[in-house]
N, C-alpha and C positions, 0 to 999 in steps of 0.2 A: 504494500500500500504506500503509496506517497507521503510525506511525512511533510507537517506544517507544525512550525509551534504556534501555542496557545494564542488566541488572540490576535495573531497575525489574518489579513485579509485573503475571505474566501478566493479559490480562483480552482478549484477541481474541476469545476464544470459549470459552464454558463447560468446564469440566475438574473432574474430579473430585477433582484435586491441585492445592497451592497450588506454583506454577512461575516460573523470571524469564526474560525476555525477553532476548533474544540478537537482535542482528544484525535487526533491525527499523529499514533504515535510510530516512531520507530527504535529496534535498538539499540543503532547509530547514533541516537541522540538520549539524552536523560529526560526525566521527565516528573511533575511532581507527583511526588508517594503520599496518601495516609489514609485514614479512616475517613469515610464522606458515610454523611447520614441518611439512615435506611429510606428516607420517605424519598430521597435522589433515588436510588437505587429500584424503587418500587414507581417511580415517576417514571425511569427509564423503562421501563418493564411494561408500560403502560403507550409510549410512545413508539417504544421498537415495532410496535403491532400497525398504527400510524406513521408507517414510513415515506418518505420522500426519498424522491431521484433513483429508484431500483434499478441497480445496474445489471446485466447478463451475467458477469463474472461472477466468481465469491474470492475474498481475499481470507486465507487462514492467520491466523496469530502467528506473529512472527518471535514472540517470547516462549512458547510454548510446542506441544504435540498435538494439543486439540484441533482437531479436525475442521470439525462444525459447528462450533459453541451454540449454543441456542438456550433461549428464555419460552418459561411458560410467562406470557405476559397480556394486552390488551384489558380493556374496562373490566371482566373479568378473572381476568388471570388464567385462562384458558388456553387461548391461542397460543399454538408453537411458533414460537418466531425464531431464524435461523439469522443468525448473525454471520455478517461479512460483505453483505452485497444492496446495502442503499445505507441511507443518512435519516438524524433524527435533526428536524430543524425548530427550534422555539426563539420566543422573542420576550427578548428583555421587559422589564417595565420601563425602561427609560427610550425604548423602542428597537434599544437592537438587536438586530438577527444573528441565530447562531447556528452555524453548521458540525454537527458531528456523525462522520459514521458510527454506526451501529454495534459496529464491535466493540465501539468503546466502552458499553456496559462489562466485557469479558473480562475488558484492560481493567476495570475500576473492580470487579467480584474476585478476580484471580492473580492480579499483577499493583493492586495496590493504588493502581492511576488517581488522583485527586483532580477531577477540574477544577474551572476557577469559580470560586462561589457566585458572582454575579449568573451564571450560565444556569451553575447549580439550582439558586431562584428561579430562575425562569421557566426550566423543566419540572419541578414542583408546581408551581400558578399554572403552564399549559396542562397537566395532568389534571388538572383538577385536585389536587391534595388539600391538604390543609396550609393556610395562610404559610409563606416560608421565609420568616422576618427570623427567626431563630433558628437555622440551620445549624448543626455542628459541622465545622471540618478542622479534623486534625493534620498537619501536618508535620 
């Protein structure tokens, strides 16, 4: 997978909004580690079902052996969502956009990955969670 740090500007693939880059990791480069709170983690699980830009390919984990990582996720928590091949895109309260592939839920369950909280917020409020003013993230 192509590798963008944090917060640097979208450019994987055409959009008709200017958006930042989340969780685009690779492990050429370092990347931040820690504990992010469960309602992130269940907000992603919610939006991986809700995918944007699905691509043909699947990219596998390039920290790992997993194959096919995949989430039981959606409104629900039902649907199987296979992780590797589209993007989860939510928007800030202050209005900006953010692009993450999908895999990055596997980076953040298996590899520790922390986004940036601002993003973090954001995917809580589109999930519909509870208010996310008090998010933990350790890092």
């Amino acid at each position: 997978m192509t590798y963008y740090p944090d917060l640097s500007p979208y450019s994987y693939d055409q959009s008709s909004r200017d958006m930042l880059n989340v969780g685009w990791l690779s492990p050429k480069h370092g990347y931040s580690k820690g504990l992010v709170d469960e309602r992130v983690v269940e907000a992603l699980k919610v939006l991986c079902a809700a995918y944007e830009n699905q691509m043909r390919g699947i990219h596998h984990c390039e920290f790992c052996d997993a194959d096919r990582p995949f989430v039981f996720g959606g409104p629900t928590s039902n649907t199987k969502v296979l992780l590797g091949s589209a993007e989860i895109r939510v928007e800030g309260e202050d209005g900006t956009y953010y692009a993450a592939p999908n895999l990055m839920l596997h980076y953040m369950t298996e590899h520790e990955y922390c986004p940036p909280e601002d993003f973090c917020q954001a995917a809580v409020r589109a999930a519909g969670l509870e208010a996310a003013e008090e998010l933990t993230l350790v890092e």
